[in-house]
FIBATI-173908 format. One record per residue (C-alpha): residue in three letters; chain; x, y, z. Coordinates in Angstrom, 2 decimals. Layout:
BEGIN
{'ALA','A',{X,Y,Z}} ...
//
This chain:
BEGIN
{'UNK','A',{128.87,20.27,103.48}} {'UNK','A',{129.14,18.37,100.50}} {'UNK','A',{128.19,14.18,100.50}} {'UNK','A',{130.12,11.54,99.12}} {'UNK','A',{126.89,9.84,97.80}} {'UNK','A',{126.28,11.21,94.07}} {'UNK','A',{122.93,9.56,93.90}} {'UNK','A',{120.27,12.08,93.67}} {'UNK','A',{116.77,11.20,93.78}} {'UNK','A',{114.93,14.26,91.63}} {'UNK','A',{116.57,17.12,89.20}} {'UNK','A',{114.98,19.91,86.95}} {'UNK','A',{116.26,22.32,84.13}} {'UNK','A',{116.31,26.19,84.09}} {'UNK','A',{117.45,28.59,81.49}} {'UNK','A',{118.92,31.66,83.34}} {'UNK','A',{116.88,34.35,83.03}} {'UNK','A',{117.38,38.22,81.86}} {'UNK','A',{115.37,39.38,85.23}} {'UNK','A',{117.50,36.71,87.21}} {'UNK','A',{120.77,38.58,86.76}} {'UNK','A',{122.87,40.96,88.12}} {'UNK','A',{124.59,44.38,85.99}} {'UNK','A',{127.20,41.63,85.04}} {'UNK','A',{125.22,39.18,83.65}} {'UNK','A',{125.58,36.79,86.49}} {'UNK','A',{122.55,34.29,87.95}} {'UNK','A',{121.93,36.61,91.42}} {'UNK','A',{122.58,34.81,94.94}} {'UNK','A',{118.91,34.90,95.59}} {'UNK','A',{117.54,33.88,92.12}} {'UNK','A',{120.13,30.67,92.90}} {'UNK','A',{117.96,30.43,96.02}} {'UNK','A',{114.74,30.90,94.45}} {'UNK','A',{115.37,27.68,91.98}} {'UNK','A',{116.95,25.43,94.69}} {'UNK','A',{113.67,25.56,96.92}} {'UNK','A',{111.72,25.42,93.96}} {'UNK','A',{113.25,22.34,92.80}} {'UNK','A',{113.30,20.90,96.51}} {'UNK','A',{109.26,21.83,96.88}} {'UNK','A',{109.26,20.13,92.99}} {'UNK','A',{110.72,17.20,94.57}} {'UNK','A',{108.57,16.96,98.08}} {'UNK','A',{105.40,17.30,95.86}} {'UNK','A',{106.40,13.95,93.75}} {'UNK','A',{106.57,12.15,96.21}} {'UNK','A',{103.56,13.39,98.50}} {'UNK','A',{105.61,14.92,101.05}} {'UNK','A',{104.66,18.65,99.56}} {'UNK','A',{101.03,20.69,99.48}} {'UNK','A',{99.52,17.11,100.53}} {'UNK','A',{101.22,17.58,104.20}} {'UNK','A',{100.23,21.51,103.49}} {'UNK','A',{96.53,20.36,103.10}} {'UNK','A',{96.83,18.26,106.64}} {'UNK','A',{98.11,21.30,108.37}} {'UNK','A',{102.14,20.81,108.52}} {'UNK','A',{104.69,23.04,106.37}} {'UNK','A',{108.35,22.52,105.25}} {'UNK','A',{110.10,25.59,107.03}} {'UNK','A',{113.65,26.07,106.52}} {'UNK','A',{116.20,26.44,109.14}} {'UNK','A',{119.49,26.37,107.41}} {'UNK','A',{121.16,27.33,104.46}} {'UNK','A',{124.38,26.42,103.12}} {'UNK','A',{125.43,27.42,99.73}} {'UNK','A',{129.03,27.30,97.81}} {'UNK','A',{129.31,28.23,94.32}} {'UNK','A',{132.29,27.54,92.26}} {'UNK','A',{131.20,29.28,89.15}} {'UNK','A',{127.88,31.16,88.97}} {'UNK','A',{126.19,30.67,86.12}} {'UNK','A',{125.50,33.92,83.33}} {'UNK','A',{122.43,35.14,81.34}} {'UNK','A',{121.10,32.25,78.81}} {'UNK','A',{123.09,29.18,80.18}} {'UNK','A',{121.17,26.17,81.00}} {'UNK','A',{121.44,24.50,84.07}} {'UNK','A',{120.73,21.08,85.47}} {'UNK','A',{119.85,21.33,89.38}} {'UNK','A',{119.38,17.85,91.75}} {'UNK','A',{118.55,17.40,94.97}} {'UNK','A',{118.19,14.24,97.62}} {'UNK','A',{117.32,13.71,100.52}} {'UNK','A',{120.25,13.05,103.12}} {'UNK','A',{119.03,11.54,106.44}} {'UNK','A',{117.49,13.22,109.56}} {'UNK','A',{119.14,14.74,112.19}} {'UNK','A',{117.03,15.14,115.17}} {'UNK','A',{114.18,17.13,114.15}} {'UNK','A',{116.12,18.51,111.12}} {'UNK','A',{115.71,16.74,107.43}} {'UNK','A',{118.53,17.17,105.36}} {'UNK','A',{118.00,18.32,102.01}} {'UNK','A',{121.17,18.45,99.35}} {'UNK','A',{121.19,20.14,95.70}} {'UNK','A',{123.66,20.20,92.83}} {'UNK','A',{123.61,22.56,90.18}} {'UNK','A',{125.80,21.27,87.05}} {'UNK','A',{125.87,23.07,83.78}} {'UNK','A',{124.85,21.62,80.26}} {'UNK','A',{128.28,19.45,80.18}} {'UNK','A',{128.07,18.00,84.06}} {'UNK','A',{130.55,20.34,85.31}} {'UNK','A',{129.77,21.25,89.49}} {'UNK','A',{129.04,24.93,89.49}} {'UNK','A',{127.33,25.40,92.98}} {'UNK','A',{126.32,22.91,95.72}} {'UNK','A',{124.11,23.28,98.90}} {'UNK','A',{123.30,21.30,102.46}} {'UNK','A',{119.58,22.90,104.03}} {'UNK','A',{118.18,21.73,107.01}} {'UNK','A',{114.47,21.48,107.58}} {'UNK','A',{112.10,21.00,109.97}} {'UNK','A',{108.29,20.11,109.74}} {'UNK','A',{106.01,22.14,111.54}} {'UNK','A',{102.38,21.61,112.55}} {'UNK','A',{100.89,25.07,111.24}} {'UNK','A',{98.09,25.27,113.87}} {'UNK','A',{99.98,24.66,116.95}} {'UNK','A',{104.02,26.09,115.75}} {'UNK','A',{105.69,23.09,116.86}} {'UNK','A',{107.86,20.90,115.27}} {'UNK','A',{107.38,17.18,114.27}} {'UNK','A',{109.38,14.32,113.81}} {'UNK','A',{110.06,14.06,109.80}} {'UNK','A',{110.11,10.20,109.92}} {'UNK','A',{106.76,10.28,110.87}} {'UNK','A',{105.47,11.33,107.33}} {'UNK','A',{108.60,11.37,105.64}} {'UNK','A',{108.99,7.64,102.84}} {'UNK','A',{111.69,5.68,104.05}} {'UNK','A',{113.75,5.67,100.96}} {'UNK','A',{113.76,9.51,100.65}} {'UNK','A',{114.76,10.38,104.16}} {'UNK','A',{116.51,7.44,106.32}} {'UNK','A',{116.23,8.20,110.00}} {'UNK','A',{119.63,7.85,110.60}} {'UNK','A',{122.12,10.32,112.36}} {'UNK','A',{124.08,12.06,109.46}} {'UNK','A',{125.36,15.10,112.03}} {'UNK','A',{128.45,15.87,109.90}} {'UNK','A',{125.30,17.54,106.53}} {'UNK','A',{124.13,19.54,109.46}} {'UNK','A',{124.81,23.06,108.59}} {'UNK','A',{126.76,25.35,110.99}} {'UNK','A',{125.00,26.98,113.81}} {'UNK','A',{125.62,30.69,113.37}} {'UNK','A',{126.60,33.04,116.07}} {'UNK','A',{125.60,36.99,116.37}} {'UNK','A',{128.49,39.39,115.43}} {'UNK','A',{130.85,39.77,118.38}} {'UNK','A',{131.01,43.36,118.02}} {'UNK','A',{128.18,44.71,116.20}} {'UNK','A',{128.38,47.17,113.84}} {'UNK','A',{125.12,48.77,112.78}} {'UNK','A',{124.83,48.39,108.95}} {'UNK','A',{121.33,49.66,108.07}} {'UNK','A',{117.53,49.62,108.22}} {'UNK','A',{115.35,46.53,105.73}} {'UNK','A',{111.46,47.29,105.84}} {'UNK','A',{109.39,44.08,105.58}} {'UNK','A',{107.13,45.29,102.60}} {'UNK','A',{104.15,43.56,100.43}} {'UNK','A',{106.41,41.25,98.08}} {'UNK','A',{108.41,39.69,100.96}} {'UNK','A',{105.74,37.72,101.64}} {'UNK','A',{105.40,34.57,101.00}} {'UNK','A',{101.66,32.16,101.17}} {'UNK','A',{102.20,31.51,104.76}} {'UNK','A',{101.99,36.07,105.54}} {'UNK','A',{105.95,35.67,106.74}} {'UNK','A',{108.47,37.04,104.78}} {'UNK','A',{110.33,34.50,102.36}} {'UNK','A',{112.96,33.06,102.74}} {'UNK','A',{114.90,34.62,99.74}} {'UNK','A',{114.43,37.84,101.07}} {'UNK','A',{116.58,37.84,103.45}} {'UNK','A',{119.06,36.20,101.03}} {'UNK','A',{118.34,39.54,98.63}} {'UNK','A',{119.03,41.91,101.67}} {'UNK','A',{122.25,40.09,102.38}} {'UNK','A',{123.33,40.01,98.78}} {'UNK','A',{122.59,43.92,98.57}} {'UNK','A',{124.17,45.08,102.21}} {'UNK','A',{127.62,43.14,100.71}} {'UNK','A',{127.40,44.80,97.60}} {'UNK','A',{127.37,48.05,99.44}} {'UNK','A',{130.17,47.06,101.85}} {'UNK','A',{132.05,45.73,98.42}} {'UNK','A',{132.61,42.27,99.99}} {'UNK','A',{132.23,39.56,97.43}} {'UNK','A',{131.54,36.05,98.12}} {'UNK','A',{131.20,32.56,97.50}} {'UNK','A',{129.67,30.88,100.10}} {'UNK','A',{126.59,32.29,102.21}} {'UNK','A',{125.57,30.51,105.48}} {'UNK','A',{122.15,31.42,106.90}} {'UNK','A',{120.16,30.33,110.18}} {'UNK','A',{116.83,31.51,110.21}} {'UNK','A',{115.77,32.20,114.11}} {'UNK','A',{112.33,33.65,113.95}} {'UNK','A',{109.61,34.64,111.57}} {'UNK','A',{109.80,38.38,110.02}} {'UNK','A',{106.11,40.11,109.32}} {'UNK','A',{104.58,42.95,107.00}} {'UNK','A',{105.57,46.04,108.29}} {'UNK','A',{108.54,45.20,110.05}} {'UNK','A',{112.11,46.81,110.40}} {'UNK','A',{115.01,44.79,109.96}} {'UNK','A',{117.83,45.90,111.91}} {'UNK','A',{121.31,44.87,110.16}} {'UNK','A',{124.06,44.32,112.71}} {'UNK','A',{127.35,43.48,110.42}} {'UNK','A',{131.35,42.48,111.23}} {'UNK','A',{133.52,42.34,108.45}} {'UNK','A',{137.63,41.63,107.70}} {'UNK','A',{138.97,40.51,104.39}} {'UNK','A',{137.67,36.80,104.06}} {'UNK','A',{134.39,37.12,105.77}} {'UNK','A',{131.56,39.07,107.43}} {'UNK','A',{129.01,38.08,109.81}} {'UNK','A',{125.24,39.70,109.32}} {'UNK','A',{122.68,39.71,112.33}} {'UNK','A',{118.49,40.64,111.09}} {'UNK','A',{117.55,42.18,114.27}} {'UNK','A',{113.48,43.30,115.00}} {'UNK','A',{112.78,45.05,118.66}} {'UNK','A',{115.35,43.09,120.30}} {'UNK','A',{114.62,39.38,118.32}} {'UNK','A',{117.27,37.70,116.13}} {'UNK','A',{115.41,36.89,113.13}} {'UNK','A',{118.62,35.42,110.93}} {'UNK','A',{122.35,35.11,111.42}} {'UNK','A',{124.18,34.49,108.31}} {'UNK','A',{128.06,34.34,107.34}} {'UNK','A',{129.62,35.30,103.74}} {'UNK','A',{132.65,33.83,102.94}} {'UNK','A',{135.41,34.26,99.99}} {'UNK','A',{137.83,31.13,99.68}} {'UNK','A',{138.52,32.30,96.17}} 
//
């Protein structure tokens, strides 16, 4: 997942903040989330890849996810987070982060895939076409791809997420880090603790909807289906390698 290249083309600062924790003091899995596609939209937006392509009628939508964390940060550290681009795949642009604490040490890193989409007609478009040449080389890096996920093999029902108001994001479809959040909360009730979280997002979620969680679990991982009337929305798998 991780490059070799340690040239990163953008990077921001966050403090860790009280309403981004957990009971132990710990940045949440979805929080983490929250700052990595803020730093990547950060990034697009410097270099006119961002709300300009928005304003011609194409949107970043992210496919997949890929995030290990070595040490999460706690309540009040500061954190440095970069990102770069890291070739195209196909349709899919590769997007890699960092995040290093105040003395360089590694303390999570990510691989996302995404693809462009023309907003009007749902279809996606080639990322060199409006992506600069510097940021995003067209050139076949299939080894940054993230995993594609399979279903659980035998599904166990786990419980029922409703789509509600603040799951929304600008585009009316429910963000992204939701469905991070519902996966961080289903493991906490199954008491499986992780430290790397794989997600493929299949198909949009809307207001209103009921998010069927289909789950297999053993010691080192488990598997979690969103299901909505019969339609994968996301596959993800949770992982402890500690």
């Amino acid at each position: 997942m991780q490059s070799k290249n340690d040239s990163f083309q953008y990077e921001k600062e966050f403090e860790v903040l009280s309403f981004q924790v957990d009971p132990s003091g710990k940045l949440r899995w979805s929080a983490l989330a929250d700052m990595l596609q803020e730093v990547a939209w950060k990034h697009a937006d410097s270099r006119n890849f961002g709300q300009k392509l928005f304003d011609l009628g194409f949107m970043w939508v992210l496919s997949r996810f890929d995030i290990q964390v070595n040490e999460m940060p706690s309540w009040g550290n500061d954190i440095k987070i970069e990102t770069a681009g890291r070739g195209i795949n196909k349709l899919f642009a590769m997007r890699e982060f960092r995040v290093k604490d105040s003395h360089g040490k590694i303390l999570a890193s990510a691989m996302s895939a995404w693809l462009l989409l023309d907003i009007e007609k749902k279809r996606p478009q080639k990322p060199e076409k409006v992506l600069p040449a510097e940021l995003f080389q067209p050139i076949l890096e299939e080894e940054f791809l993230p995993e594609k996920l399979k279903a659980p093999s035998y599904p166990v029902f786990g419980r029922n997420f409703q789509v509600n108001f603040s799951d929304l994001d600008m585009n009316n479809h429910v963000n992204n880090v939701s469905y991070i959040r519902w996966i961080e909360d289903f493991c906490k009730e199954k008491d499986f603790k992780f430290n790397r979280l794989l997600i493929n997002y299949q198909s949009e979620a809307i207001l209103g909807e009921s998010i069927e969680i289909q789950f297999e679990i053993d010691s080192k991982k488990i598997v979690i289906s969103g299901i909505s009337n019969g339609r994968v929305v996301f596959n993800s798998l949770m992982t402890n390698n500690s």
